[in-house]
N, C-alpha and C positions, 0 to 999 in steps of 0.2 A: 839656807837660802829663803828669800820670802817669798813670799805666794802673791800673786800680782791680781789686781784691783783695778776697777775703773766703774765710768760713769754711762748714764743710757744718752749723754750730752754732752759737749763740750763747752755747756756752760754750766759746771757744776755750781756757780755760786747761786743760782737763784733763791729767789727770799720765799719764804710761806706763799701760801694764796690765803686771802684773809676769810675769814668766817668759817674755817677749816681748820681739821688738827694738825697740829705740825707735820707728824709722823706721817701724814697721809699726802702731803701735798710737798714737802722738800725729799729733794733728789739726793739720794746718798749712793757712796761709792758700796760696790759689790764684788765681792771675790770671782776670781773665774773657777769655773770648775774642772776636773780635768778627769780621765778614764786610764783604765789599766790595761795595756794594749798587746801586754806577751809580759813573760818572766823579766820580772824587773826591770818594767819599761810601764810609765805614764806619761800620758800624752794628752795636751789641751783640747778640751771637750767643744768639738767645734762641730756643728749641727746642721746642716739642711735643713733647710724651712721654706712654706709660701704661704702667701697671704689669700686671704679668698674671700670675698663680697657677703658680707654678713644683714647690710640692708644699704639702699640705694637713697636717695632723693631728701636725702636727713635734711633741716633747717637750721641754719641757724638762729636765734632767738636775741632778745635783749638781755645783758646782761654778762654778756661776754665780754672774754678780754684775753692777753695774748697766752694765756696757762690754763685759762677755763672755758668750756662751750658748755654754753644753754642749748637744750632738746629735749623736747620732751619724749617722753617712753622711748628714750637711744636706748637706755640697757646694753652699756657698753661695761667689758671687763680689762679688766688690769693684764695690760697685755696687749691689746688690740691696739690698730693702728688705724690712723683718720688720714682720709682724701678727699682735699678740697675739687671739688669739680665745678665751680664757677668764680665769676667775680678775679680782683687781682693777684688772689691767691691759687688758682686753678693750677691742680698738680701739684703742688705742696702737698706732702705728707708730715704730719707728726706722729710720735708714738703716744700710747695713751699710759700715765704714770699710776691711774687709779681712777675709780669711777663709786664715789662713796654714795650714789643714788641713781635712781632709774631716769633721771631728768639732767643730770650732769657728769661732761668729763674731766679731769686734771688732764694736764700734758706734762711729760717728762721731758720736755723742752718750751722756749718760748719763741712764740710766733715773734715776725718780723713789727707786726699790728695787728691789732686787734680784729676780729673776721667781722664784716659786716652782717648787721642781720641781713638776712635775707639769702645769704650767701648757701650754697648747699654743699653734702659732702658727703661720700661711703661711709661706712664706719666695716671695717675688715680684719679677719680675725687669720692666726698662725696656726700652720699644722705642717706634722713632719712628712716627710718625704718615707712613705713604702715601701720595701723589696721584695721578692719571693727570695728562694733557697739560691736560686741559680745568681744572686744581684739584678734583676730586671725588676725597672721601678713597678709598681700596682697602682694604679689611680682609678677612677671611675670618672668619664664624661662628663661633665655639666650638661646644665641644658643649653640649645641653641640661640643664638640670640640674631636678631639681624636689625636694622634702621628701618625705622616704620614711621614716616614725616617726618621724619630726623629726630626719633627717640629710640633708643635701646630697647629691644619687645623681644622677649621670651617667645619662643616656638611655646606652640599650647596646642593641644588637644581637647574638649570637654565635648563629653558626651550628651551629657544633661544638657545645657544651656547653648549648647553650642555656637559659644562665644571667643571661635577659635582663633589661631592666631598660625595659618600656615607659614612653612618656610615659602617664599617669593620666588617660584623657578620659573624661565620664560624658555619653551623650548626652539629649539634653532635648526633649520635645515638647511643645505646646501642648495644653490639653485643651478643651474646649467650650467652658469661660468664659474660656478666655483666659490660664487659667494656665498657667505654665512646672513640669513633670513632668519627673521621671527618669525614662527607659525601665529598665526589671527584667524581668528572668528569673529568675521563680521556679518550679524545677522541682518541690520540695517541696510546695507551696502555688499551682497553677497559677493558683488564685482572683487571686491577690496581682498578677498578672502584669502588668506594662503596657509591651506594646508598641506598635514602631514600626507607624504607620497607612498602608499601599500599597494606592494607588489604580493600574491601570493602564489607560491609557488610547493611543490612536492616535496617530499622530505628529503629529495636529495638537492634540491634549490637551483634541478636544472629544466626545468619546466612550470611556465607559467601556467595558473591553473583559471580557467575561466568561471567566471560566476552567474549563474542566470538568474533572471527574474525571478523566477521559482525558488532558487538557493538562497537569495537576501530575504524571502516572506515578501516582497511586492505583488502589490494587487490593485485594480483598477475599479472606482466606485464609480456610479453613473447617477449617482442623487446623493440630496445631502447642500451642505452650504458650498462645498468645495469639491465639484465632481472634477473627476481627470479628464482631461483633453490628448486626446491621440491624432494620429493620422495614419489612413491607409493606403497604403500605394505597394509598388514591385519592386522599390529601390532606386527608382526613376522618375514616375512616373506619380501622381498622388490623385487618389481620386476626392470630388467634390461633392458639394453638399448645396442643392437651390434656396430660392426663401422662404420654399415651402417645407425645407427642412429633410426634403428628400433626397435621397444618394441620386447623384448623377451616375450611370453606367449605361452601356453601352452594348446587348450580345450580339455581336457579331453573326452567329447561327440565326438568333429568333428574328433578327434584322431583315436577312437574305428572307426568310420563309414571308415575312410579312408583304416585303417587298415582291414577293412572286404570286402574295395571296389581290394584293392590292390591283396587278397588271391584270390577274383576273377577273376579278370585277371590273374594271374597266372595258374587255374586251371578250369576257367571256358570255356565259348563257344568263347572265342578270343585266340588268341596267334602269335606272331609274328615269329616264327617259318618260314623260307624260304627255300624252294629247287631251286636246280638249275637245270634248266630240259637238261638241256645239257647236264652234266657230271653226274647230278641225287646225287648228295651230297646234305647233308643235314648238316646243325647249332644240331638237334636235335639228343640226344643220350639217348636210355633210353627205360621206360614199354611203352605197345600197348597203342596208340592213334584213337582215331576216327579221320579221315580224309574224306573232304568234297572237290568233285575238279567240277568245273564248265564251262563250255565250252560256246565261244560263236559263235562258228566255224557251219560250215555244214557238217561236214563229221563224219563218225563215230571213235572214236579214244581208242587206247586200252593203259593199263597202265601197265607199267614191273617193278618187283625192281627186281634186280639182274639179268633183262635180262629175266626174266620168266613173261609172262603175268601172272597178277594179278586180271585186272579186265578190262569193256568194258564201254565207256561213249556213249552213244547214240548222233546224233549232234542237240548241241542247249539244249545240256542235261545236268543233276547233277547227283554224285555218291556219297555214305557216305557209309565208310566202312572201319572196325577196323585196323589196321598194325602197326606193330611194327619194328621201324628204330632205325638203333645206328649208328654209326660214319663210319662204313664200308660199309653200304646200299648204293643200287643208286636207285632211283624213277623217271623215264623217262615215258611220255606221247608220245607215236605214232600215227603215222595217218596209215587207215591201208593198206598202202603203204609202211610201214615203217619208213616215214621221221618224224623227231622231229618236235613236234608243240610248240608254245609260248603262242598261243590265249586261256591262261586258268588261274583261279584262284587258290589261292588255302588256306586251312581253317584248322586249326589242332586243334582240343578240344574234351576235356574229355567228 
């Protein structure tokens, strides 16, 4: 029985590429090979395989034509496989028949036409498929990749330069009816804001746990570019501040006392009450007052309202004794010579 052959194409007759050795660039038929798979049993060697991204954004070059790509530094091998990713050829793959320099590839098939320069393309290399003992494939992850202005971008990390490239997560919260929200932070527009909602609660997550001022490290400065602004009040009520910068309040206690000190003065054993002992006019108009007049004279001295003695001060003496002045009275102090004296006090209380 003969051993069965074939082609990496279904156009086996392709001719040379020219400026190339024959051997390198015509497509020949290939035996299949085959494995020994128990006593006296072989069986066609047929293999699992993928392709996997060997470098990205290739160009294409002039010079090209439908068996050969110009690139420079491809450093494609015998074996690899090319993907067109643009132009009218996007998604077309060929196989690669040989790669006799670091700036060109054969193709073990021929294009439909020739690739445009400018055209770009993977270049992608085979590898077999892994298993452990048990048959579970083995692979290792790539890296991630996501659309970054509409280009394919590598997740990256760099420590140094830190010229990273996060994965793009946008976190999403429910909001009261049920809809799904983007959390935002808007530092501009704090209105706009909508954040994440933390509740904290005990370790058995049946009790909320309150936080105070003191537990978050707040604290109130009173200078500086940016002092804090409070208010104080009872929960109700808030007290003020005048535009002399002074607290407005009010004590109720010290209120009452002053107001019982004040009825004093007015009605008690002071009063500012003046006469004038010249002309004997008097500020005071009104009911009978006790009057107290005190001398610190030597002579004996007599006291007139309206001209009439009223009363007699001994010298070096005090008089206390009731009278009632109004606005038309005169109250003059004599000597008793008759001349006006000055050297006396004088005291009007209830």
């Amino acid at each position: 029985m003969a051993a069965s052959s074939g082609y990496p194409t279904t156009k086996k007759s392709l001719g040379r590429v020219q400026g190339y050795p024959e051997d390198s660039t015509q497509v020949q038929s290939q035996f299949n090979t085959h494995q020994d798979t128990g006593s006296d049993r072989v069986a066609l060697d047929v293999t699992q395989r993928a392709a996997f991204t060997v470098s990205i954004g290739n160009v294409v070059e002039a010079g090209s034509t439908k068996r050969l790509i110009k690139c420079t530094g491809i450093n494609a091998r015998k074996g690899d496989l090319i993907k067109f990713t643009s132009g009218a050829m996007a998604i077309v793959d060929a196989p690669v028949l040989n790669a006799p320099d670091a700036n060109t590839i054969i193709l073990a098939t021929e294009l439909d036409s020739a690739p445009v320069v400018g055209v770009t393309f993977e270049l992608c290399r085979y590898t077999f498929f892994k298993v452990d003992s048990n048959g579970q494939i083995v692979a290792t992850s790539g890296p991630n990749q996501f659309k970054r202005d509409g280009i394919d971008t590598f997740v990256a990390e760099d420590t140094t330069d830190l010229a990273n490239r996060p994965m793009p997560m946008g976190l999403m919260i429910k909001d009261e009816s049920g809809n799904w929200m983007p959390v935002v932070l808007d530092q501009t527009a704090p209105y706009a804001n909508s954040p994440i909602p933390v509740a904290l609660t005990d370790i058995t997550g049946s009790a909320v746990v309150n936080v105070t001022a003191s537990g978050l490290n707040v604290k109130i400065v009173h200078d500086g570019a940016d002092p804090s602004s409070i208010r104080i009040g009872d929960g109700t009520n808030l007290a003020g501040v005048n535009v002399n910068n002074e607290l407005k309040v009010i004590d109720a206690s010290t209120l009452a006392e002053l107001q019982k000190l004040t009825a004093s003065l007015i009605d008690g054993d002071v009063s500012d009450y003046t006469f004038d002992n010249v002309t004997g006019q008097t500020l005071y108009t009104g009911v009978a007052k006790k009057v107290r007049i005190a001398q610190n004279g030597g002579e004996m001295l007599y006291i007139y309202k309206n001209a009439v003695k009223v009363g007699a001060l001994e010298a070096g003496g005090k008089i206390e004794f009731n009278l009632s002045l109004v606005v038309t009275d005169s109250l003059i102090i004599k000597s008793k010579a008759g001349t006006v004296t000055t050297n006396i006090s004088w005291n009007i209380f209830n």
